[in-house]
C-alpha positions in Angstrom: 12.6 32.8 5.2 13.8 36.5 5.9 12.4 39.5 3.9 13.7 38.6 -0.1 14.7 42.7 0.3 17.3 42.2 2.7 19.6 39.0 1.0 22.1 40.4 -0.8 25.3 38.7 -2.2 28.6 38.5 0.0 31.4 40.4 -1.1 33.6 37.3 0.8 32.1 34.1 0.9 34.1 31.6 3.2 34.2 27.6 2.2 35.4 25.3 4.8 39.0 23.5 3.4 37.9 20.3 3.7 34.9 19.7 1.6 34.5 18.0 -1.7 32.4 17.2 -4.7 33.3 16.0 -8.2 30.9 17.9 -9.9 29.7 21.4 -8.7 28.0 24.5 -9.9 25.2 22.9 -11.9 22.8 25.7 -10.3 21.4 28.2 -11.3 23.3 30.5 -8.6 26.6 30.4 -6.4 27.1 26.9 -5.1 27.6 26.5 -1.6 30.1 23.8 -2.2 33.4 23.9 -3.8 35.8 21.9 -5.1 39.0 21.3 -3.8 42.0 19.1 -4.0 40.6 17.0 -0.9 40.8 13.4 -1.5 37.0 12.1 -1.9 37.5 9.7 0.7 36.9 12.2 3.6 33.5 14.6 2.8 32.7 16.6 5.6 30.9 19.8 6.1 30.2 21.9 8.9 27.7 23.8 7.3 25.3 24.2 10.0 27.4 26.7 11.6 26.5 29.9 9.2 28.9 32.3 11.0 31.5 30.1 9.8 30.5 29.9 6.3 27.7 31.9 5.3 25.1 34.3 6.7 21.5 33.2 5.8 20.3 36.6 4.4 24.0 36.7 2.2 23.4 33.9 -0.5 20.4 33.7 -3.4 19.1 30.7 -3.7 21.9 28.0 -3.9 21.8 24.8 -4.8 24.2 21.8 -3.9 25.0 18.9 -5.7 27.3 16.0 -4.8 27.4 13.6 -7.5 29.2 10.5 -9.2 31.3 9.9 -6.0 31.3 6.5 -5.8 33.9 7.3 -2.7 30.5 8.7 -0.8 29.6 5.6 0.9 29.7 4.4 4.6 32.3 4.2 5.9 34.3 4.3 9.5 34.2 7.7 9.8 31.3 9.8 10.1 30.2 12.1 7.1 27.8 15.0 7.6 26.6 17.8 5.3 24.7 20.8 7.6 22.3 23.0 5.5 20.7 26.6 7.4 17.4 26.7 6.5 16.1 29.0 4.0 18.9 29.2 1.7 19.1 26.5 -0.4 16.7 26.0 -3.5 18.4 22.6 -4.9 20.0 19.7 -2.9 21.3 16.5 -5.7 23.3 13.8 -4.0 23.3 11.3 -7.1 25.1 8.4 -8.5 26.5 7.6 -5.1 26.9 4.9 -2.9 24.6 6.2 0.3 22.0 4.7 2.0 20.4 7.7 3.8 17.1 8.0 5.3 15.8 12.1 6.8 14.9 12.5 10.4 12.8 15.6 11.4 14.5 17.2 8.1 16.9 18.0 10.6 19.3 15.1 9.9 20.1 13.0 6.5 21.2 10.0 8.7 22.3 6.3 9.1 24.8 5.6 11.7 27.9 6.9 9.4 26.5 9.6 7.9 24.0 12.8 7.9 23.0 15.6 6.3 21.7 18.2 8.7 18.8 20.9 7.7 17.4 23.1 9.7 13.3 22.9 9.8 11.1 24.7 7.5 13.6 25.1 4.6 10.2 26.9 2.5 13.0 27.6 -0.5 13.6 24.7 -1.5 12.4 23.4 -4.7 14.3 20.3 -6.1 15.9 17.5 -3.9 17.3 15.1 -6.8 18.5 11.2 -4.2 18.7 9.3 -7.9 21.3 6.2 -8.1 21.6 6.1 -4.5 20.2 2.7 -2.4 17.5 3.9 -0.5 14.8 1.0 0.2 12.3 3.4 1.2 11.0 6.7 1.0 12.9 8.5 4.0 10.5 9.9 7.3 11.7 13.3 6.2 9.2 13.2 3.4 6.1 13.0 5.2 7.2 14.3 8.6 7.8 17.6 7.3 6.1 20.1 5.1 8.4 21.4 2.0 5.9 24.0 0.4 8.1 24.9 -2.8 9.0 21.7 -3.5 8.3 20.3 -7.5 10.8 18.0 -8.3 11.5 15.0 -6.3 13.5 12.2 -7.7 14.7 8.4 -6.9 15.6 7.6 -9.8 17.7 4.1 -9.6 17.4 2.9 -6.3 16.2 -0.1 -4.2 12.6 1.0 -3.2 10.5 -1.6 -2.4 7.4 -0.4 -1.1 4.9 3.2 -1.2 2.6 3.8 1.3 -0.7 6.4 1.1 1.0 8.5 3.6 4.5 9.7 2.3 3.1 12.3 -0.4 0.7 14.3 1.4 3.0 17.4 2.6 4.0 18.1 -1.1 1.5 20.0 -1.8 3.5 21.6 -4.8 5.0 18.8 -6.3 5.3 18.9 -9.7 7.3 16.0 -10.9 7.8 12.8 -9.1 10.8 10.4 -10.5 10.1 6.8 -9.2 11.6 4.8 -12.0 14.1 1.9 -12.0 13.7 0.6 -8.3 12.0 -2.1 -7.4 8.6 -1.2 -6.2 5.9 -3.9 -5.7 2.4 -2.9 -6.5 -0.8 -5.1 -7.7 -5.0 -4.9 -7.6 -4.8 -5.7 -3.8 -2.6 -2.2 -3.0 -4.3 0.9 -1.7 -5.3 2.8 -5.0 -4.7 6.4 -3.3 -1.1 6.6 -2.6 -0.5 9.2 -5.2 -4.0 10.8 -4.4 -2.8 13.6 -2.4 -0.3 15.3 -5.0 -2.7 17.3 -6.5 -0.3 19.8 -8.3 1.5 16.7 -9.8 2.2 17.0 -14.3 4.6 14.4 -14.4 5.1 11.0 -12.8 7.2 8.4 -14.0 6.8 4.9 -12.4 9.2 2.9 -15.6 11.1 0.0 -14.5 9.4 -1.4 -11.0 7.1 -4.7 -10.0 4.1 -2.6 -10.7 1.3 -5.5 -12.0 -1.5 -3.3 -11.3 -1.7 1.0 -11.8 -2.9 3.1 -9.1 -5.9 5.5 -8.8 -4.6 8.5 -10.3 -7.9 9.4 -11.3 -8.0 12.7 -8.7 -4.7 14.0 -10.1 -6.2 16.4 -12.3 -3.3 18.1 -13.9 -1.0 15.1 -14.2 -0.2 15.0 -17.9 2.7 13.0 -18.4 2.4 9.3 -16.7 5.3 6.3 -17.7 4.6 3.0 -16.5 6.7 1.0 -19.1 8.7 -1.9 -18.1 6.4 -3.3 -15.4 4.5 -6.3 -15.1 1.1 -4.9 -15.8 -1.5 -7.3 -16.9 -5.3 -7.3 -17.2 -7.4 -7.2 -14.6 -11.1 -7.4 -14.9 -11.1 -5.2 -11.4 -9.0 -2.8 -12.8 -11.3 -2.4 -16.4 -14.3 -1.6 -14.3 -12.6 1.3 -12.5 -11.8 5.0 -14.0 -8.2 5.1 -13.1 -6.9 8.2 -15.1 -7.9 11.6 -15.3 -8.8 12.6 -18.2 -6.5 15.3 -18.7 -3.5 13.0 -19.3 -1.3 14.0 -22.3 1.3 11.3 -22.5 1.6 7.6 -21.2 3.6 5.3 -21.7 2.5 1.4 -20.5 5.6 -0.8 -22.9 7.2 -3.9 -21.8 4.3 -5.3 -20.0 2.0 -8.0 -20.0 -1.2 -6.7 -21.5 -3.1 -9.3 -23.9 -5.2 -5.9 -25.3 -6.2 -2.5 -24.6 -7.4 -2.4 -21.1 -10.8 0.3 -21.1 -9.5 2.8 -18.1 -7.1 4.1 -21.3 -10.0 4.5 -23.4 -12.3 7.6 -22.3 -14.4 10.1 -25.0 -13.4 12.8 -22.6 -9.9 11.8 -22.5 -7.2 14.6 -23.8 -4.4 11.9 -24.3 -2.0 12.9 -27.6 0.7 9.7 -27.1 0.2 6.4 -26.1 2.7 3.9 -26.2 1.7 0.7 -25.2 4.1 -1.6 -27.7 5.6 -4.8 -26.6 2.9 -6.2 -24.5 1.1 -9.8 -26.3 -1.8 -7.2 -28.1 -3.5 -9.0 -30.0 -5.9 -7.0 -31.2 -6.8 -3.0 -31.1 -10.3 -2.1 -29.8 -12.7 -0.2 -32.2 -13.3 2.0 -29.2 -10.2 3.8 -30.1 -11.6 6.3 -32.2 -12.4 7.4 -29.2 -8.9 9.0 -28.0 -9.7 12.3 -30.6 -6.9 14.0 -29.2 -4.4 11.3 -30.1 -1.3 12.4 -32.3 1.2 9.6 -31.6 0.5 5.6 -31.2 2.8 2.6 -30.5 1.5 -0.4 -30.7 4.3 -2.5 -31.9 5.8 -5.4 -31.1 2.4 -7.2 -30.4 0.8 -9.5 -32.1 -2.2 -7.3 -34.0 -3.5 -9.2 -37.1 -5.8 -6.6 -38.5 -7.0 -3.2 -38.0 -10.3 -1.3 -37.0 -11.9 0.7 -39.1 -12.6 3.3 -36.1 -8.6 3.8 -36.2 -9.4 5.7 -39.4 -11.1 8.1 -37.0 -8.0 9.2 -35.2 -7.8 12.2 -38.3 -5.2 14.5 -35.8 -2.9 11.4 -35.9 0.8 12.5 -36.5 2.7 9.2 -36.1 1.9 5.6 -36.3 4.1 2.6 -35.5 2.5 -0.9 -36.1 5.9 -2.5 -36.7 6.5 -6.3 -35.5 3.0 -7.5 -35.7 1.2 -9.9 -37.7 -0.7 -7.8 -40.0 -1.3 -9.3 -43.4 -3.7 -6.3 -45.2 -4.0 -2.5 -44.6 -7.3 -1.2 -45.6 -8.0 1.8 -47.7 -9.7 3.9 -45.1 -5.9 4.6 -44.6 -5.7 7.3 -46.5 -8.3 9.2 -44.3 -4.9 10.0 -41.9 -4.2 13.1 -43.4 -1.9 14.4 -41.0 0.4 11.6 -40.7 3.6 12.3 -40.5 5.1 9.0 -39.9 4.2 5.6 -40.7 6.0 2.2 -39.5 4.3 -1.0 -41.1 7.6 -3.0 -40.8 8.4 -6.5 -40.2 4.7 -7.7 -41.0 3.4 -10.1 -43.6 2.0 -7.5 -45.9 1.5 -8.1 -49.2 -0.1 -5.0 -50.8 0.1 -1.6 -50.0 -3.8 0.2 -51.0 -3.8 3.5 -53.5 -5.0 5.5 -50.5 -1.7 6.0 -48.9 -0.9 8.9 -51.8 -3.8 10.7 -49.7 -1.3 11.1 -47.0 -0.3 15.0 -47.7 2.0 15.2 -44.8 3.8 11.6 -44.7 7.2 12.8 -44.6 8.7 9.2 -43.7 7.6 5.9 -44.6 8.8 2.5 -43.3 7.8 -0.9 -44.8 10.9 -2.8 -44.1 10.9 -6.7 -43.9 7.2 -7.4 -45.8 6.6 -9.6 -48.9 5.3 -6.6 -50.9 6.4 -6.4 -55.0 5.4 -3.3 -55.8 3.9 0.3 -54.6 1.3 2.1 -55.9 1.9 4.8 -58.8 2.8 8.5 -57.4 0.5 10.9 -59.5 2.6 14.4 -59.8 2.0 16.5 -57.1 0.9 13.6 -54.4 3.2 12.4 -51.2 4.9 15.8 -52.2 6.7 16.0 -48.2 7.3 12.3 -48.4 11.4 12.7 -47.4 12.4 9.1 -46.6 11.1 6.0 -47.8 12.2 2.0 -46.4 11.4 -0.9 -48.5 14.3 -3.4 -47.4 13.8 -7.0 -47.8 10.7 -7.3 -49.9 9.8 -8.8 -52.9 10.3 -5.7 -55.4 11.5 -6.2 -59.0 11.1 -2.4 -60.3 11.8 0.8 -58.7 9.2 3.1 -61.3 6.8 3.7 -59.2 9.1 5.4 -56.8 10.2 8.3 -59.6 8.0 11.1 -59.3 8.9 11.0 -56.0 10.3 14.7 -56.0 10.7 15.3 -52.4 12.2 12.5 -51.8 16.1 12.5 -50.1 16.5 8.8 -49.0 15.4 5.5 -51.0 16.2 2.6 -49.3 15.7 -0.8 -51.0 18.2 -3.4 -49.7 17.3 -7.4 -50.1 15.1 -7.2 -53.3 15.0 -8.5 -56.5 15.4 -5.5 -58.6 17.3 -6.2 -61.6 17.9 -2.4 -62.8 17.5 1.4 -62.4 14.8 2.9 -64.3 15.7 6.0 -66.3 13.6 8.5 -65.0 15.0 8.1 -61.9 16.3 11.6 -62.4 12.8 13.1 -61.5 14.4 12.4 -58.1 15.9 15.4 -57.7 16.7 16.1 -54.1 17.3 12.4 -53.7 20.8 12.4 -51.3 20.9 8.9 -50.3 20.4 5.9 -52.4 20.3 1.9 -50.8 20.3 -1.0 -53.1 23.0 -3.1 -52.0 22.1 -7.2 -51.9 19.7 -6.7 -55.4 20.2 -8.2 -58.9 21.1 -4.5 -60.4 23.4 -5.2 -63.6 22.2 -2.0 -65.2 23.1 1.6 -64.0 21.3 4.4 -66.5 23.6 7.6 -67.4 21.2 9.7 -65.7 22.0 8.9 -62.3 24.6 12.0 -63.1 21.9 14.4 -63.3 20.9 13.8 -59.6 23.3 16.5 -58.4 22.3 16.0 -54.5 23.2 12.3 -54.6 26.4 11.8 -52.1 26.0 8.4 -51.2 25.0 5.1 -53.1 25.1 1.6 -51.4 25.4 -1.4 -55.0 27.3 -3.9 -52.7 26.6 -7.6 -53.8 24.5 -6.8 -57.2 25.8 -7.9 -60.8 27.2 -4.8 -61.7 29.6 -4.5 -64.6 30.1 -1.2 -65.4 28.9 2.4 -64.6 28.3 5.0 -66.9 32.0 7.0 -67.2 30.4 11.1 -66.5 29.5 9.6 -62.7 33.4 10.7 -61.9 31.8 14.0 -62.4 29.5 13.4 -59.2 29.9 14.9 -56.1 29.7 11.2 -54.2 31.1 10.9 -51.0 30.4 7.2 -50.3 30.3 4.5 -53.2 29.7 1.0 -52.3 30.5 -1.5 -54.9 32.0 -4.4 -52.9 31.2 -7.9 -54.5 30.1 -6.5 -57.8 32.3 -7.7 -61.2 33.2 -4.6 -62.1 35.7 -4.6 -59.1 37.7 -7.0 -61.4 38.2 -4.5 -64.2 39.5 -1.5 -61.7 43.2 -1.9 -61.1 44.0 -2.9 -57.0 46.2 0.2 -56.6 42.9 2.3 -58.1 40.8 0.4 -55.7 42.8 1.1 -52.6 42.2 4.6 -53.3 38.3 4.3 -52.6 36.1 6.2 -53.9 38.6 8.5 -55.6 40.6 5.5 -57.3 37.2 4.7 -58.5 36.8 8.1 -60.1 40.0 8.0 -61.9 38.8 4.6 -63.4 36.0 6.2 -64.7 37.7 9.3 -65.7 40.1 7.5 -68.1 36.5 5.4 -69.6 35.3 9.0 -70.2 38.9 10.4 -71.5 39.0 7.2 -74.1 
């Protein structure tokens, strides 16, 4: 590319009449295409003739993008888009209908159609072919060097198959989008075909035939690696191998068929801070995972874990924790030692008892224990769970709600599908409490202090025994009242109750006027 001195922007820019593109100008800089009231089904560009359009030292750094044109397919006629080297920074031809494969990086060809750009295009840095049907990664790739190149993505196509060779010339890559083709991939493949991309951070691999993971091992800065929705199983091979490197950040390895934890996650020198690894058949976690230090945010649900490791209590920098949809029947005190949790998910289990040491949890801010058999929560002392904002307890076994009132941070209580038979009245101490869920209990009772919770704007009572409310709650600034299926509905008048909620403040207006 010329001396960066001498571009300078074109007073006049000239944009052949006949080319199109639904969506433009999503660059940083002056697109190269524009769009015009040509019909999509002719997209032709005769940009490899720069006196025509542009000359190579007038335009920064352009970028082109041609996407959502489901009219961009083969088709009789032949379709070419010709790009002078050195001027373009982006190319995106998305969401299309194209089956193109790069020759020499000169032409983007099939027998219909081609792209033409000129050798050594050292500018550019993104080349986005997502939602298009390539079967293969394209010659272009590793015929030709592209030295500024960190983003290359294929997201949604029909690739089948990688090879060790096609990454070698990207020397720069940064982040490689493989996901949602159909890539085969097992123990037997070469290990090294991402071995070369030493400047790679981010590779995402989600939605292919993957049943084994490459060597990434080599790939020192990769940090963010997503092999979810695979077929990914255990293989003794595999657990006697150091696949990862240890500076990995983020991986996720969902919706595959893991039976546990396989060891090449597991490393004392690994820097890992999220692992998601729910919806395999899990059944247990490995006490070796005190060993992730660095660990902030695990996944494991949707397995089938039926207790938990004491060394998970090690995992002290842990900031949330999702165990939801397993099989887990006791949580053991050491819990509490998680003092910078920040979220908690024990839903859908068999739990019966929750221990004292989850009011050690300083920094719990939201706390889900949905669909268990528990009857009741520990006491609250004053001044513990004090950032706890949001609390789930539907479809459990509770009869009380007391040992939820000295809750005062708390803005969300929700306690659907219980048994509780009535409101305590110090649920006042509440006082930022906002939202309120107790529809499908045996409430008959409502205290007159609910009126002192001034934040409260929404209350869900459908399908209790309710009979009457205190009379000030017209005074409330509600916004949202459920009382379907209650008896009370019998005493407001039907024109009241097609009001809604203010019908049902006028009802109770005229109780408190009496």
């Amino acid at each position: 590319m010329g001396n960066t001195n001498s571009r300078k922007r074109s007073n006049s820019t000239y944009v052949t009449p006949n080319i199109y593109s639904p969506t433009l100008n999503r660059s940083r800089s002056k697109s190269v295409l524009q769009s015009n009231d040509q019909p999509p089904s002719s997209i032709t560009s005769n940009l490899n003739n720069t006196n025509n359009l542009i000359g190579q030292n007038d335009l920064v750094v352009p970028n082109i993008d041609i996407n959502n044109s489901p009219q961009l397919k083969q088709t009789n006629e032949r379709v070419s888009l010709n790009v002078p080297e050195n001027i373009v920074s982006d190319i995106t031809i998305s969401n299309n209908e194209i089956d193109l494969s790069f020759k020499n990086l000169n032409n983007l060809s099939d027998s219909q159609m081609s792209i033409q750009i000129q050798k050594h295009c050292n500018e550019l840095v993104k080349i986005d072919l997502s939602q298009n049907c390539y079967k293969s990664i394209p010659s272009w790739i590793y015929n030709n060097t592209f030295h500024s190149l960190v983003t290359l993505n294929f997201y949604q196509n029909e690739i089948e198959i990688l090879n060790s060779n096609e990454f070698q010339q990207l020397v720069k890559l940064d982040k490689l989008i493989l996901s949602q083709n159909k890539i085969e991939y097992d123990h037997e493949s070469p290990k090294d075909i991402f071995s070369s991309l030493h400047s790679l951070r981010s590779l995402m691999l989600s939605s292919n035939q993957f049943k084994s993971i490459p060597s990434l091992v080599k790939l020192e800065k990769l940090e963010r690696l997503a092999l979810d929705r695979n077929a990914i199983s255990n293989y003794p091979s595999d657990d006697q191998l150091e696949l990862l490197p240890i500076n990995l950040k983020f991986l996720s390895i969902s919706y595959n068929h893991l039976t546990m934890v396989p060891s090449y996650i597991i490393n004392p020198h690994s820097q890992l801070e999220t692992l998601e690894i729910f919806n395999n058949k899990i059944s247990e976690i490995p006490k070796e995972i005190g060993q992730l230090r660095h660990l902030k945010h695990l996944n494991m649900s949707s397995n089938s874990i039926e207790s938990l490791p004491e060394q998970l209590y090690q995992l002290v920098f842990l900031e949330t924790l999702e165990l939801q949809m397993n099989k887990l029947t006791k949580i053991p005190e050491d819990l509490g030692s998680l003092v910078n949790l920040q979220l908690l998910n024990l839903s859908n289990n068999q739990i019966q008892e929750i221990p004292k040491s989850i009011n050690y949890l300083c920094n719990l801010t939201i706390l889900y224990l949905d669909n268990n058999i528990i009857e009741d929560l520990p006491l609250v002392p004053d001044n513990q769970l004090i950032r706890l904002s949001e609390i789930y307890l539907n479809s459990n076994k509770f009869q009380s709600m007391q040992s939820l009132c000295n809750l005062a941070s708390i803005d969300k209580i929700s306690m659907g599908f219980n048994k509780i038979q009535s409101l305590p009245e110090n649920l006042n101490q509440c006082c930022k409490l906002s939202k309120l869920e107790l529809s499908d209990n045996q409430i008959s009772l409502i205290p007159s202090s609910i009126v002192q919770l001034k934040h409260l704007y929404e209350i869900s009572l459908a399908n209790n025994n309710i009979d009457s409310l205190p009379s000030a709650m017209y005074k409330m600034t509600l916004q949202d009242l459920n009382l379907t299926k209650n008896p009370i509905l019998r005493k407001i008048p039907k024109q009241l109750q097609r009001k809604g909620l203010q019908g049902i403040k006028e009802y109770l207006k005229d109780l408190n006027d009496k």
